[in-house]
N, CA, C and O atoms as a DFTB+ gen file, in Angstrom:
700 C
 N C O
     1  1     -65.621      56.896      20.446
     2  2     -64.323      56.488      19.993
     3  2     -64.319      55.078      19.432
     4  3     -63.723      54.986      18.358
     5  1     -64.890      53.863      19.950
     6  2     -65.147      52.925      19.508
     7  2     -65.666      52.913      17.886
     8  3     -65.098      52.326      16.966
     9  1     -67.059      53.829      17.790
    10  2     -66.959      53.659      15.861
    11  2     -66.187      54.315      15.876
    12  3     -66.731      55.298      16.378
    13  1     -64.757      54.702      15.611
    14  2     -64.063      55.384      15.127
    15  2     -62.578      54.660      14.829
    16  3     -61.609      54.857      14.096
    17  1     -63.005      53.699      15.855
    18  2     -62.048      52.337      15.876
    19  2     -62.091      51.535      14.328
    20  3     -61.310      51.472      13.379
    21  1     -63.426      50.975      14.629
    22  2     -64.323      50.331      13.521
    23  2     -63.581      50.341      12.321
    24  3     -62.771      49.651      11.702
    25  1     -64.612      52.143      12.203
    26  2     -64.168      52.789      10.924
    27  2     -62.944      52.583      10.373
    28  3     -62.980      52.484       9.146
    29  1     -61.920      52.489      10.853
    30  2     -60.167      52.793      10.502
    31  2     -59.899      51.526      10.336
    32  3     -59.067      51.340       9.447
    33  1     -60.397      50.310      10.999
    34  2     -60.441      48.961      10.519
    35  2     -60.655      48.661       9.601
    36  3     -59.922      47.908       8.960
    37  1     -62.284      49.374       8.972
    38  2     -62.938      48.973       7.959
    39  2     -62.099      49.949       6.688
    40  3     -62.039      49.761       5.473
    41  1     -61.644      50.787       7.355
    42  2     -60.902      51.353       5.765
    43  2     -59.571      50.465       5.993
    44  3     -59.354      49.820       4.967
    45  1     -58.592      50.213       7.012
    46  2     -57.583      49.262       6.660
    47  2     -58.229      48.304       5.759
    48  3     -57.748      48.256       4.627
    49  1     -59.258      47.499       6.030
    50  2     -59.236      46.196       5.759
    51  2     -59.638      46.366       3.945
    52  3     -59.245      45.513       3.150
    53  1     -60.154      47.132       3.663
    54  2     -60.754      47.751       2.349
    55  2     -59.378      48.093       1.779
    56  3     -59.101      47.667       0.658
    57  1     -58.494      48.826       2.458
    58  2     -57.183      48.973       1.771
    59  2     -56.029      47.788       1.815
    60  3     -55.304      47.483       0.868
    61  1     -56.026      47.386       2.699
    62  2     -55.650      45.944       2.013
    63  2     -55.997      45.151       0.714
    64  3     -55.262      44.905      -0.242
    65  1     -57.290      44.816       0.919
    66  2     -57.608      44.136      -0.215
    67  2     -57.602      44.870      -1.667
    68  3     -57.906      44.257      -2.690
    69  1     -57.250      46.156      -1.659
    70  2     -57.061      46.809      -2.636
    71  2     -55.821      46.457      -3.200
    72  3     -55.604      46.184      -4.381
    73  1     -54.759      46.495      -1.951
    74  2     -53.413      46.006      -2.402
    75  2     -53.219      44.726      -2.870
    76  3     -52.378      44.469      -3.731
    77  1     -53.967      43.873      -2.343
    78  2     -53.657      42.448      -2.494
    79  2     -54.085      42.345      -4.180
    80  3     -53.508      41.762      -5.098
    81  1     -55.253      43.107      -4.169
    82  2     -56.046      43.355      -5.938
    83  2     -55.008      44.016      -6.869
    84  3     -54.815      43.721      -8.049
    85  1     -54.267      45.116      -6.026
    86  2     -53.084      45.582      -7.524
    87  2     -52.139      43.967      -7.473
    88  3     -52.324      43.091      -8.317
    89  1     -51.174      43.837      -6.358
    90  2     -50.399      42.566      -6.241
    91  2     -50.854      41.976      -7.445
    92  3     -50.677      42.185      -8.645
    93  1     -51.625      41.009      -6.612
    94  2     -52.633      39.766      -7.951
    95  2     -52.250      40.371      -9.375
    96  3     -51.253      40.034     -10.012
    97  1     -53.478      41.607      -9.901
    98  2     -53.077      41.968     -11.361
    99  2     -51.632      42.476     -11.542
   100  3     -51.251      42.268     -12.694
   101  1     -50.742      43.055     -10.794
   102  2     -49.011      42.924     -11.329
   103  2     -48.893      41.505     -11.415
   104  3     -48.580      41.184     -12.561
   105  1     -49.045      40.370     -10.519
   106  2     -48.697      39.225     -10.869
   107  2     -49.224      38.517     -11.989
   108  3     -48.628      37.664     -12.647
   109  1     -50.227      38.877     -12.132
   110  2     -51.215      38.330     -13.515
   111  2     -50.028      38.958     -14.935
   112  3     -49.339      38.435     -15.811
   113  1     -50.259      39.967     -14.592
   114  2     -49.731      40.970     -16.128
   115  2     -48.099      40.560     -16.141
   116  3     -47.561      40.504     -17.246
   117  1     -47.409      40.312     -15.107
   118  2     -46.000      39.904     -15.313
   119  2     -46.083      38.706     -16.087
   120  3     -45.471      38.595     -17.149
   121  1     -46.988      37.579     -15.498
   122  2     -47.103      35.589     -16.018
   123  2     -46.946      36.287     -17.324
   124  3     -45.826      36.152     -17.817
   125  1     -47.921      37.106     -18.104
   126  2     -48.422      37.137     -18.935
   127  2     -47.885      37.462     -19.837
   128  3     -48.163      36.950     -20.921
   129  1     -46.846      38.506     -19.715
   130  2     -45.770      39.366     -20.131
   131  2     -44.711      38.240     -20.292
   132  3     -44.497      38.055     -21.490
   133  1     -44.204      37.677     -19.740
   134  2     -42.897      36.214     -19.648
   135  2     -43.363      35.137     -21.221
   136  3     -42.735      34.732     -22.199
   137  1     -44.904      35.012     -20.687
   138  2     -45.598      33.845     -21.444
   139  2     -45.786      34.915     -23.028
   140  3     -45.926      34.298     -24.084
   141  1     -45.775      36.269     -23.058
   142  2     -45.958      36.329     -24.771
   143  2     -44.511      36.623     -25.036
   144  3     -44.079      36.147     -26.086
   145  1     -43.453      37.491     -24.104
   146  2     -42.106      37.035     -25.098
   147  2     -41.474      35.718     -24.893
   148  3     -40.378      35.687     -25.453
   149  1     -41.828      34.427     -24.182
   150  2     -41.228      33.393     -24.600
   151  2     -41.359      32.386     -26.078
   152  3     -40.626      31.610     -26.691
   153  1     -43.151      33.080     -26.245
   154  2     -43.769      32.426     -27.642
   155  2     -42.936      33.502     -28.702
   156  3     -42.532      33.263     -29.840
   157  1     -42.857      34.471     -28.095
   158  2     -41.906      35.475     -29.111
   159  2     -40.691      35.004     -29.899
   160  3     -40.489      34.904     -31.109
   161  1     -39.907      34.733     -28.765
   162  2     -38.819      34.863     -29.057
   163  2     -38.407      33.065     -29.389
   164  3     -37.292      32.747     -29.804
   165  1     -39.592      31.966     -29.098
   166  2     -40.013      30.379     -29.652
   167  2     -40.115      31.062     -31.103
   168  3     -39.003      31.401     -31.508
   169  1     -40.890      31.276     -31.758
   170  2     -41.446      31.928     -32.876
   171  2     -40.213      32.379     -33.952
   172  3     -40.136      32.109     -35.150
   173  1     -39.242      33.187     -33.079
   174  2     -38.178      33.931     -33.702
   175  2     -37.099      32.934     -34.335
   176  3     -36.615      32.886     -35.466
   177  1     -36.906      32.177     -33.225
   178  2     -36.002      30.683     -33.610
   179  2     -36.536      29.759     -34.331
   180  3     -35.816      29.163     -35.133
   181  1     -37.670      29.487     -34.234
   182  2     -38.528      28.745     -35.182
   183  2     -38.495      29.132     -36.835
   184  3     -38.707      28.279     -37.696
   185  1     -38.186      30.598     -37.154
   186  2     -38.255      30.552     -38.311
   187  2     -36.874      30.884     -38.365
   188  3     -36.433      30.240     -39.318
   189  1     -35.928      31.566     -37.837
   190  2     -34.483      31.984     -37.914
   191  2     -33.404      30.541     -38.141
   192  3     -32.283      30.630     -38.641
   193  1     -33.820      29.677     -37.817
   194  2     -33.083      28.335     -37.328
   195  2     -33.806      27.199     -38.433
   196  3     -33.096      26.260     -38.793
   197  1     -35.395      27.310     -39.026
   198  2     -35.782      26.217     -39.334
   199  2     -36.042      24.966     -38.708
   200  3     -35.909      23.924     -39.350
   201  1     -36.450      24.967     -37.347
   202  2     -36.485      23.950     -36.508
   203  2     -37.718      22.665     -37.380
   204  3     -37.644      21.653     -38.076
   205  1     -38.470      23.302     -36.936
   206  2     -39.820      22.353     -37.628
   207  2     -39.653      21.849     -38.964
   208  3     -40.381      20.871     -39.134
   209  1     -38.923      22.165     -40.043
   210  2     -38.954      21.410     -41.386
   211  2     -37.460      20.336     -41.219
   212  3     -36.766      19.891     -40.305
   213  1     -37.526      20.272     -42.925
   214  2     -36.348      18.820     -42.857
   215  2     -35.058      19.991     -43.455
   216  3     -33.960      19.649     -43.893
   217  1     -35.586      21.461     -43.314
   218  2     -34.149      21.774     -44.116
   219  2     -33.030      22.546     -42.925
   220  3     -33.381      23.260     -41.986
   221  1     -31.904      22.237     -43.218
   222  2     -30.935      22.846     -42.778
   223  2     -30.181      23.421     -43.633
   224  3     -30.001      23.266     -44.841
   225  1     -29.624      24.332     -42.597
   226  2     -28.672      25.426     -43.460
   227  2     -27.105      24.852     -43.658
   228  3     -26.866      23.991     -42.811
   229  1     -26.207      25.059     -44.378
   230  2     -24.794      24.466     -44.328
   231  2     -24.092      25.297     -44.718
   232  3     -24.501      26.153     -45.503
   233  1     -22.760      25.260     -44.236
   234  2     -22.357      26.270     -44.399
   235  2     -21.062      25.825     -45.226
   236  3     -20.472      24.797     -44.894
   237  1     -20.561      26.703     -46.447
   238  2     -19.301      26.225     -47.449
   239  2     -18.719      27.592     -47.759
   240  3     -18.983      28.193     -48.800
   241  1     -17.820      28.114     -46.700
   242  2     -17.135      29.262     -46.790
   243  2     -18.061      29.991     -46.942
   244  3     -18.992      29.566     -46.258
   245  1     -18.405      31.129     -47.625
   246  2     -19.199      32.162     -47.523
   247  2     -21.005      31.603     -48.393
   248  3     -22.056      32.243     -48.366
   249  1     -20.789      30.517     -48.926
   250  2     -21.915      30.142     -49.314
   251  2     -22.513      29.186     -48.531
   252  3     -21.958      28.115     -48.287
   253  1     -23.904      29.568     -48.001
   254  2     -25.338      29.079     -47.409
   255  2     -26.082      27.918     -48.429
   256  3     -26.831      28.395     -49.281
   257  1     -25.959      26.732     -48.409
   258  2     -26.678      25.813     -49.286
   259  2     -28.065      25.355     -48.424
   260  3     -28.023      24.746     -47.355
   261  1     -28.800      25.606     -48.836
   262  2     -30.169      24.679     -48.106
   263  2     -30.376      23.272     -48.465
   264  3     -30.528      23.029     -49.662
   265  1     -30.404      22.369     -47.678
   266  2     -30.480      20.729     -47.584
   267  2     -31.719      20.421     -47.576
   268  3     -31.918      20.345     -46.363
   269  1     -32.853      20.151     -48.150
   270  2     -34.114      19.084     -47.932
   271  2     -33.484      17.798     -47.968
   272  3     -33.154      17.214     -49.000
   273  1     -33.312      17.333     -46.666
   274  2     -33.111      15.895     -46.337
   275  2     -34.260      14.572     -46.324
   276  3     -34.212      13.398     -45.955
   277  1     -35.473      15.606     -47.039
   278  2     -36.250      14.430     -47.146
   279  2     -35.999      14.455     -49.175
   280  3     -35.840      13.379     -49.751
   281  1     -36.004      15.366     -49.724
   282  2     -35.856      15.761     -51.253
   283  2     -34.431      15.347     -51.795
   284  3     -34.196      15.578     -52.981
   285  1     -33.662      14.872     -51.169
   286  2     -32.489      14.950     -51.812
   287  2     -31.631      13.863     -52.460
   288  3     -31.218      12.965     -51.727
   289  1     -31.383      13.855     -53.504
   290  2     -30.391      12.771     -54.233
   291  2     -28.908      13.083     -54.561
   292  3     -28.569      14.010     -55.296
   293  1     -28.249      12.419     -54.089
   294  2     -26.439      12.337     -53.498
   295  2     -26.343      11.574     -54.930
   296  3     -27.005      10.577     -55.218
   297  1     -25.407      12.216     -55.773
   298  2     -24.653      11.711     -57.039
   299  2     -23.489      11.255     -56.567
   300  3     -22.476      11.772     -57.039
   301  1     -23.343      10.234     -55.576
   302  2     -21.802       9.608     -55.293
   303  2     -21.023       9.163     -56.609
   304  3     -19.880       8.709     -56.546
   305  1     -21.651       9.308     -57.689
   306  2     -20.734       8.839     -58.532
   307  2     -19.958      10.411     -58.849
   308  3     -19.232      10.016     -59.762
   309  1     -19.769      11.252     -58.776
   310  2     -19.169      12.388     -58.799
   311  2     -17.605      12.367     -58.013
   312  3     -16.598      12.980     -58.368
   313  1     -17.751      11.577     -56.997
   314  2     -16.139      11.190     -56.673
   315  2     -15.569      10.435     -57.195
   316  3     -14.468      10.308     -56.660
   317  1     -15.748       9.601     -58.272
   318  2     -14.822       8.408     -59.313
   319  2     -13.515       9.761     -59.592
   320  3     -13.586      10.938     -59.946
   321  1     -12.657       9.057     -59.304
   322  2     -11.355       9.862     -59.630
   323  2     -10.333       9.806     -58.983
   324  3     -10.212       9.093     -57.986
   325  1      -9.294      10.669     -59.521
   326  2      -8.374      10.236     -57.846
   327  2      -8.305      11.925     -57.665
   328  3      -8.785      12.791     -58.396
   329  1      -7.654      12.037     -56.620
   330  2      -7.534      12.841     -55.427
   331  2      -6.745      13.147     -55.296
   332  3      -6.147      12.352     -56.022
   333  1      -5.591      14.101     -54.698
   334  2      -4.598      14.645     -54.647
   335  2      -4.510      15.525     -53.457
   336  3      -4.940      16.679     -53.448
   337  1      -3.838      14.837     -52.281
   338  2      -3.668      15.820     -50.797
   339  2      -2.471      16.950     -51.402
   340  3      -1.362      16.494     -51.677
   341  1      -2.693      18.156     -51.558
   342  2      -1.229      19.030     -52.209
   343  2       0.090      19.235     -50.732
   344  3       1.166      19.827     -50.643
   345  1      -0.734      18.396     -49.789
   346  2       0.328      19.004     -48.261
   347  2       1.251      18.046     -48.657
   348  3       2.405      18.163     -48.246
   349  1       0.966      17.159     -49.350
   350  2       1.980      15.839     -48.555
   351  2       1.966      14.592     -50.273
   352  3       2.488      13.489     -50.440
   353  1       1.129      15.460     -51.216
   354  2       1.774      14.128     -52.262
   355  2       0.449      12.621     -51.902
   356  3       0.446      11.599     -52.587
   357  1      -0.182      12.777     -51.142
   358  2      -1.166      11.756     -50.821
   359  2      -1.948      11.452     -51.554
   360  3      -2.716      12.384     -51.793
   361  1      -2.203      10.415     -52.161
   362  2      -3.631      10.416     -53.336
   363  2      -4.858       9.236     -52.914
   364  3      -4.591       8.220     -52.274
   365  1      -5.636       9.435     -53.191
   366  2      -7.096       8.924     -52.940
   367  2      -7.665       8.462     -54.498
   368  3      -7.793       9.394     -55.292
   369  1      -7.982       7.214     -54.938
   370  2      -8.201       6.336     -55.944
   371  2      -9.147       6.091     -55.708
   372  3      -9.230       5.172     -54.893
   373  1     -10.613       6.757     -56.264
   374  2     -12.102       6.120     -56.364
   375  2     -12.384       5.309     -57.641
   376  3     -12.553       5.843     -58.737
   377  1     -12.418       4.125     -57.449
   378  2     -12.710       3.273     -59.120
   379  2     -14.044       3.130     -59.248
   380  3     -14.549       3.142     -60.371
   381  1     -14.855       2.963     -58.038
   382  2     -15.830       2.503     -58.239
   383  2     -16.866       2.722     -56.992
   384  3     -16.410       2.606     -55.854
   385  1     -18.078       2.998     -57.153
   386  2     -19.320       3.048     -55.853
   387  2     -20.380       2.450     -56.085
   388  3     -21.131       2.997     -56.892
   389  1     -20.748       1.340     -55.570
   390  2     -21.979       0.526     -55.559
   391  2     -22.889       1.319     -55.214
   392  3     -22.609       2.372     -54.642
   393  1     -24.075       0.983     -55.480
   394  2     -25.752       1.601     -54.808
   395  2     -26.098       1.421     -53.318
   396  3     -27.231       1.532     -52.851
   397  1     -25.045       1.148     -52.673
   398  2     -25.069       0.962     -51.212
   399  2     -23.912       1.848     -50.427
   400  3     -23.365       1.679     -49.338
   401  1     -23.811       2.595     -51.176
   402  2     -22.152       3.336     -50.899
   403  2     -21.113       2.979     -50.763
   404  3     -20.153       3.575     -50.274
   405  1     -21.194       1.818     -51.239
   406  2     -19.421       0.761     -51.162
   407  2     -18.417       1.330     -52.016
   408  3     -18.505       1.488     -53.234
   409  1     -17.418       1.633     -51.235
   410  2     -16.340       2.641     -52.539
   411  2     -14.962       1.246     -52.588
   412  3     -14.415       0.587     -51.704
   413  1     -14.815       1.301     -54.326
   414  2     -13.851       0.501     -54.148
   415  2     -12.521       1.292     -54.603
   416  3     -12.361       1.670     -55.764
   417  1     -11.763       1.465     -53.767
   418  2     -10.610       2.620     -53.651
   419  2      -9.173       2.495     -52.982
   420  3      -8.924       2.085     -51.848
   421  1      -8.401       2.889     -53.830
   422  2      -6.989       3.017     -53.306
   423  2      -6.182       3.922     -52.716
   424  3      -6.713       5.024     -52.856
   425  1      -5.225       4.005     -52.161
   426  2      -4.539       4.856     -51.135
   427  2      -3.338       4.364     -51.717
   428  3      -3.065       3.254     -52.173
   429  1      -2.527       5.646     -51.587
   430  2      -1.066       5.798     -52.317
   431  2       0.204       7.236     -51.454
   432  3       0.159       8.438     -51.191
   433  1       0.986       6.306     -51.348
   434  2       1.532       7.647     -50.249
   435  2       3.152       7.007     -50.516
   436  3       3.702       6.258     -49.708
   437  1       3.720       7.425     -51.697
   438  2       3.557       7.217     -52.833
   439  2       3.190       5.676     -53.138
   440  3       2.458       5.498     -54.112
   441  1       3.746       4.198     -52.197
   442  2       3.096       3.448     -52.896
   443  2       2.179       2.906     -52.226
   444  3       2.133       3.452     -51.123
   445  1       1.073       1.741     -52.373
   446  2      -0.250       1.898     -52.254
   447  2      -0.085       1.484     -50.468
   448  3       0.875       1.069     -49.818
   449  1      -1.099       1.726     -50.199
   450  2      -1.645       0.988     -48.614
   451  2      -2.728       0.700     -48.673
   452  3      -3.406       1.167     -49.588
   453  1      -3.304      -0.183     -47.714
   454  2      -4.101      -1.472     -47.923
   455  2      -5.586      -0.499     -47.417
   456  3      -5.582       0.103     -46.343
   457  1      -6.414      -0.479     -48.064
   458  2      -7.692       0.410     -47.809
   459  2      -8.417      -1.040     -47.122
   460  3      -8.420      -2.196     -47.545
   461  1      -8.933      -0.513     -46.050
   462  2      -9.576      -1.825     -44.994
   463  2     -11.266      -1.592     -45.672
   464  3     -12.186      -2.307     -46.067
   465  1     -11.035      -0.446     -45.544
   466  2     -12.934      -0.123     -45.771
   467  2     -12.807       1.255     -46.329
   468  3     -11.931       2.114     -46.226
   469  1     -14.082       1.196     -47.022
   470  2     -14.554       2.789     -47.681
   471  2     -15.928       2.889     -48.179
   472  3     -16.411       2.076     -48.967
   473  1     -16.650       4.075     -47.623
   474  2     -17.745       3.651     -48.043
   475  2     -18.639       5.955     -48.191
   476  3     -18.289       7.039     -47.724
   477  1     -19.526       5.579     -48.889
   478  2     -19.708       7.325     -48.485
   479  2     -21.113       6.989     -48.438
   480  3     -21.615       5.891     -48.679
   481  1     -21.864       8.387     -47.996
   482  2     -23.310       8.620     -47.094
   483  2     -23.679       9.489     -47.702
   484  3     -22.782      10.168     -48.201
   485  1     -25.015       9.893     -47.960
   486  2     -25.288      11.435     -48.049
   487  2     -25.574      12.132     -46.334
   488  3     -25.892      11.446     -45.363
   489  1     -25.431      13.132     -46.327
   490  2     -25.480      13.875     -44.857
   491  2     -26.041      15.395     -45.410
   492  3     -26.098      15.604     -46.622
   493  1     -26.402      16.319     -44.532
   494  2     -26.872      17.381     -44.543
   495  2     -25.720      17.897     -45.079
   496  3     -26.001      18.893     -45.745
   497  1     -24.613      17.669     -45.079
   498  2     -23.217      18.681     -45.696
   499  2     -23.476      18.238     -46.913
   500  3     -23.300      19.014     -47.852
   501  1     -23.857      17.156     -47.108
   502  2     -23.399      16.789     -48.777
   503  2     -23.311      15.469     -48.866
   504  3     -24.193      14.701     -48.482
   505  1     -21.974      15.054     -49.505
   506  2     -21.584      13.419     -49.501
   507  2     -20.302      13.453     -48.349
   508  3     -19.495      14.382     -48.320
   509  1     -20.269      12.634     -47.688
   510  2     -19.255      12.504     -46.650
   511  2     -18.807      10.789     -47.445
   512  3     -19.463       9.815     -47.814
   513  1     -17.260      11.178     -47.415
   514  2     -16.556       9.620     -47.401
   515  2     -16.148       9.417     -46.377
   516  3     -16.060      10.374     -45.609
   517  1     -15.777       8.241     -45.985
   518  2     -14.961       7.227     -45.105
   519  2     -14.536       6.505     -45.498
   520  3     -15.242       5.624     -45.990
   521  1     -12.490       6.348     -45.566
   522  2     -11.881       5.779     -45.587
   523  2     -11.040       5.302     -44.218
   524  3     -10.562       6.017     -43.338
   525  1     -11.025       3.544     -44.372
   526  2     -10.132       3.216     -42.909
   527  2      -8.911       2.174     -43.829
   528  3      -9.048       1.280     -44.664
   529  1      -7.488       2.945     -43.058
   530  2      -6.744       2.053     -43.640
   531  2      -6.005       1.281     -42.805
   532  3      -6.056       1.543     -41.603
   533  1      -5.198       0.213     -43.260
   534  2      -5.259      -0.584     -42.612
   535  2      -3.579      -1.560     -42.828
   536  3      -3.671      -2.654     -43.384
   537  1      -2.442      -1.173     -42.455
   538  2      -1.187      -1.416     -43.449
   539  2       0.084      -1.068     -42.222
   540  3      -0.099      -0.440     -41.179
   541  1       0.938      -1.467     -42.534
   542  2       2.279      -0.573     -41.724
   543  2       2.578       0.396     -41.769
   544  3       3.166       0.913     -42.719
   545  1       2.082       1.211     -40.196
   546  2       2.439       2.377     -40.323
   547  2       1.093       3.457     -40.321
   548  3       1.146       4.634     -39.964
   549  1       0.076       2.849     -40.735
   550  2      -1.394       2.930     -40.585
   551  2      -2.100       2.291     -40.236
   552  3      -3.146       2.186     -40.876
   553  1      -1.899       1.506     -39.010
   554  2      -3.188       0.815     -38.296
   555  2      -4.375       1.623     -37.439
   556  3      -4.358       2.212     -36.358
   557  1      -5.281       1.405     -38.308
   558  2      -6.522       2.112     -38.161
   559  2      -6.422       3.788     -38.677
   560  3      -7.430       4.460     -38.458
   561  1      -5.535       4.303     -39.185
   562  2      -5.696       5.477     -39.946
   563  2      -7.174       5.735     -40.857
   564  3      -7.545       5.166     -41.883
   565  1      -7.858       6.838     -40.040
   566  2      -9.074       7.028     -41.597
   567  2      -9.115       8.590     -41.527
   568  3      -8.819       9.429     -40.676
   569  1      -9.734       8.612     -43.108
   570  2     -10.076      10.157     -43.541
   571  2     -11.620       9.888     -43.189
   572  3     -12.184       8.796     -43.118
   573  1     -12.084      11.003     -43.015
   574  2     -13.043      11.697     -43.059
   575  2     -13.678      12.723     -43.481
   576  3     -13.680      13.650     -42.672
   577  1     -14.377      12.965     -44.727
   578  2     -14.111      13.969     -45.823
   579  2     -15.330      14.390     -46.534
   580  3     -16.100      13.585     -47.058
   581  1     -15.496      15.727     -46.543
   582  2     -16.719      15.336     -47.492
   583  2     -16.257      16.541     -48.697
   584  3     -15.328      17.348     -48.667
   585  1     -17.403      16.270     -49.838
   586  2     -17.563      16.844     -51.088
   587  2     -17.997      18.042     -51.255
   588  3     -19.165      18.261     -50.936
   589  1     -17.255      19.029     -51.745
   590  2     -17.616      20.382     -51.977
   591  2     -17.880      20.360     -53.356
   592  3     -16.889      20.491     -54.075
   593  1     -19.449      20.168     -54.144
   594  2     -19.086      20.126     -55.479
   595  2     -18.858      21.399     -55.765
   596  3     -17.801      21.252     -56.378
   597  1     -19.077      22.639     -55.781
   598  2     -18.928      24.020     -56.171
   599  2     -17.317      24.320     -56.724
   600  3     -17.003      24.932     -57.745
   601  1     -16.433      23.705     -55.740
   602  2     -14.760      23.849     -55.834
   603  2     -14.181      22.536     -56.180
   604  3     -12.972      22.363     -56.024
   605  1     -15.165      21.314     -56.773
   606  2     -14.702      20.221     -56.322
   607  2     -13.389      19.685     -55.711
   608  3     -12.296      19.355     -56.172
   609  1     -13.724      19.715     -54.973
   610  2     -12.435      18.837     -53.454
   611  2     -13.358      18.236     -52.266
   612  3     -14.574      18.321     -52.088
   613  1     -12.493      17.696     -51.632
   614  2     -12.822      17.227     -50.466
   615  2     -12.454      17.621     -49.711
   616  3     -11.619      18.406     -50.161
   617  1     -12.443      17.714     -48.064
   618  2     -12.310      18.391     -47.370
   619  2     -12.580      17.729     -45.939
   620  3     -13.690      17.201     -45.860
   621  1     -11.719      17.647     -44.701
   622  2     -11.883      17.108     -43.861
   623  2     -10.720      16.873     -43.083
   624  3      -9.643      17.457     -43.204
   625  1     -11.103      15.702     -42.029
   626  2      -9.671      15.266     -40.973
   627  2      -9.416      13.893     -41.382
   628  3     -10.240      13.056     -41.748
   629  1      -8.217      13.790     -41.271
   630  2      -7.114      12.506     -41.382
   631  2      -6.634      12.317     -39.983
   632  3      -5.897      13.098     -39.380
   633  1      -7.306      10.791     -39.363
   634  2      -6.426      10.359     -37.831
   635  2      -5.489       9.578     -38.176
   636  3      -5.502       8.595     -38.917
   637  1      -4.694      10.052     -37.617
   638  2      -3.632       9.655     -37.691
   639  2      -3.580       8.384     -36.627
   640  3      -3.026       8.794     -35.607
   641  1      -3.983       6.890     -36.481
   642  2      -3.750       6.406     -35.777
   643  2      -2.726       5.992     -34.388
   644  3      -2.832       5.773     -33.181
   645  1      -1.626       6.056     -35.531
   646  2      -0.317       5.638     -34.954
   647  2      -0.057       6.970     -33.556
   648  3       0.139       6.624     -32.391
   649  1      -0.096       8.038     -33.871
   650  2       0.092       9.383     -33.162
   651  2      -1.002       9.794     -32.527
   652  3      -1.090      10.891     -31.974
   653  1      -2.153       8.693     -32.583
   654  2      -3.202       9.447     -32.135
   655  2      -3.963      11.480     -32.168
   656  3      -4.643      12.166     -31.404
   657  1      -3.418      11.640     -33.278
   658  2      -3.785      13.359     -33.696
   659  2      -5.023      13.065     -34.871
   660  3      -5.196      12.085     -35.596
   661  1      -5.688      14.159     -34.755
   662  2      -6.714      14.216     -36.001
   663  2      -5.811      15.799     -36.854
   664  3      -5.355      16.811     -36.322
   665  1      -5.850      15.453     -38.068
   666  2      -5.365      16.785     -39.260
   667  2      -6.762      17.291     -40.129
   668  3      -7.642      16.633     -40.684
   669  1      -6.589      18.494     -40.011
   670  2      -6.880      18.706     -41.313
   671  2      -6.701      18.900     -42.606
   672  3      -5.795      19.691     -42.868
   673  1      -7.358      18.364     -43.649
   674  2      -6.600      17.745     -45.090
   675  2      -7.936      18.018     -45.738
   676  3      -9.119      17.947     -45.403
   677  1      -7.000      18.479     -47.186
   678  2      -8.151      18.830     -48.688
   679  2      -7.203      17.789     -49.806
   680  3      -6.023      17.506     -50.012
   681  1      -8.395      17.495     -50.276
   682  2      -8.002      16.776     -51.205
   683  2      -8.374      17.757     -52.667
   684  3      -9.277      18.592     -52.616
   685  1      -7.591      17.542     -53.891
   686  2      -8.087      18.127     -54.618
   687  2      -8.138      17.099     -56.059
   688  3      -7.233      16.272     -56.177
   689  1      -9.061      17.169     -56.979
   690  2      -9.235      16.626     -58.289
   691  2      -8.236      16.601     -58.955
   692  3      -7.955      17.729     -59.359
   693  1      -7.103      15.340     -59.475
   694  2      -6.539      15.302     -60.331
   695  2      -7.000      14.747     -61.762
   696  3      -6.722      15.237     -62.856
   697  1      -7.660      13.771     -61.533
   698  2      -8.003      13.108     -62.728
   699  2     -10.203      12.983     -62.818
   700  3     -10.752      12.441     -63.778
């Protein structure tokens, strides 16, 4: 009876380590399984999203523009003009843009208010302006706006200082 003891040991112990051997390879083949759909689905976003290059996607109502933000040249002179908010009669006076984005510009609601600063950027949307005004009735009021050349207008929020609210406001090309 004793080898017989043995024996049943020696096959437990043999069947154990059999189990411990599937265990291990399920645990192996699961790591492994995690680790190829995470490069998967890295991979998927990587090209779906454009992570790794300089381009982004933008979005202008139903049209997708692609941005190379290292390739790109902003024609700020394309906003010289004035502007026309159609909600409210508001107009926006671009006379002039230095090579540093300095806009020299007026504000009219109907008569003028004192433009503190203005200046525009290129950005992945496009050209973004900034206007801050600066007058009775507008302390610290600014637009924030950028350029749709396709429809030309502008497009963006107006804070309203005084009320503390942000609007949204289009400007459109009069002149």
């Amino acid at each position: 009876m004793v080898s017989r003891k043995i024996k049943t040991n020696k096959k437990s112990s043999k069947s154990l380590q059999k189990n411990r051997k599937q265990k291990s390879s399920m645990l192996t083949f699961l790591i492994i399984g995690c680790v190829v759909i995470f490069i998967g689905i890295s991979l998927f976003a990587v090209k779906k999203f454009d992570f790794l290059s300089n381009k982004s996607k933008v979005n202008h109502g139903k049209t997708t523009l692609m941005v190379d933000s290292d390739n790109i040249h902003y024609d700020f002179h394309r906003l010289i003009g004035r502007w026309l908010r159609p909600d409210g009669g508001y107009v926006i006076d671009i006379r002039k843009i230095d090579a540093n984005g300095k806009v020299d510009a007026g504000y009219y609601n109907p008569q003028p208010i004192n433009v503190l600063r203005a200046e525009v950027i290129g950005v992945d949307a496009g050209i973004k302006l900034f206007i801050e005004l600066q007058d009775v009735g507008y302390p610290g009021s600014t637009y924030t706006l950028i350029y749709n050349p396709q429809k030309d207008m502008m497009f963006g929020l107006y804070y309203q200082a005084a009320m503390e609210q942000n609007f949204d406001v289009v400007f459109v090309r009069t002149k």
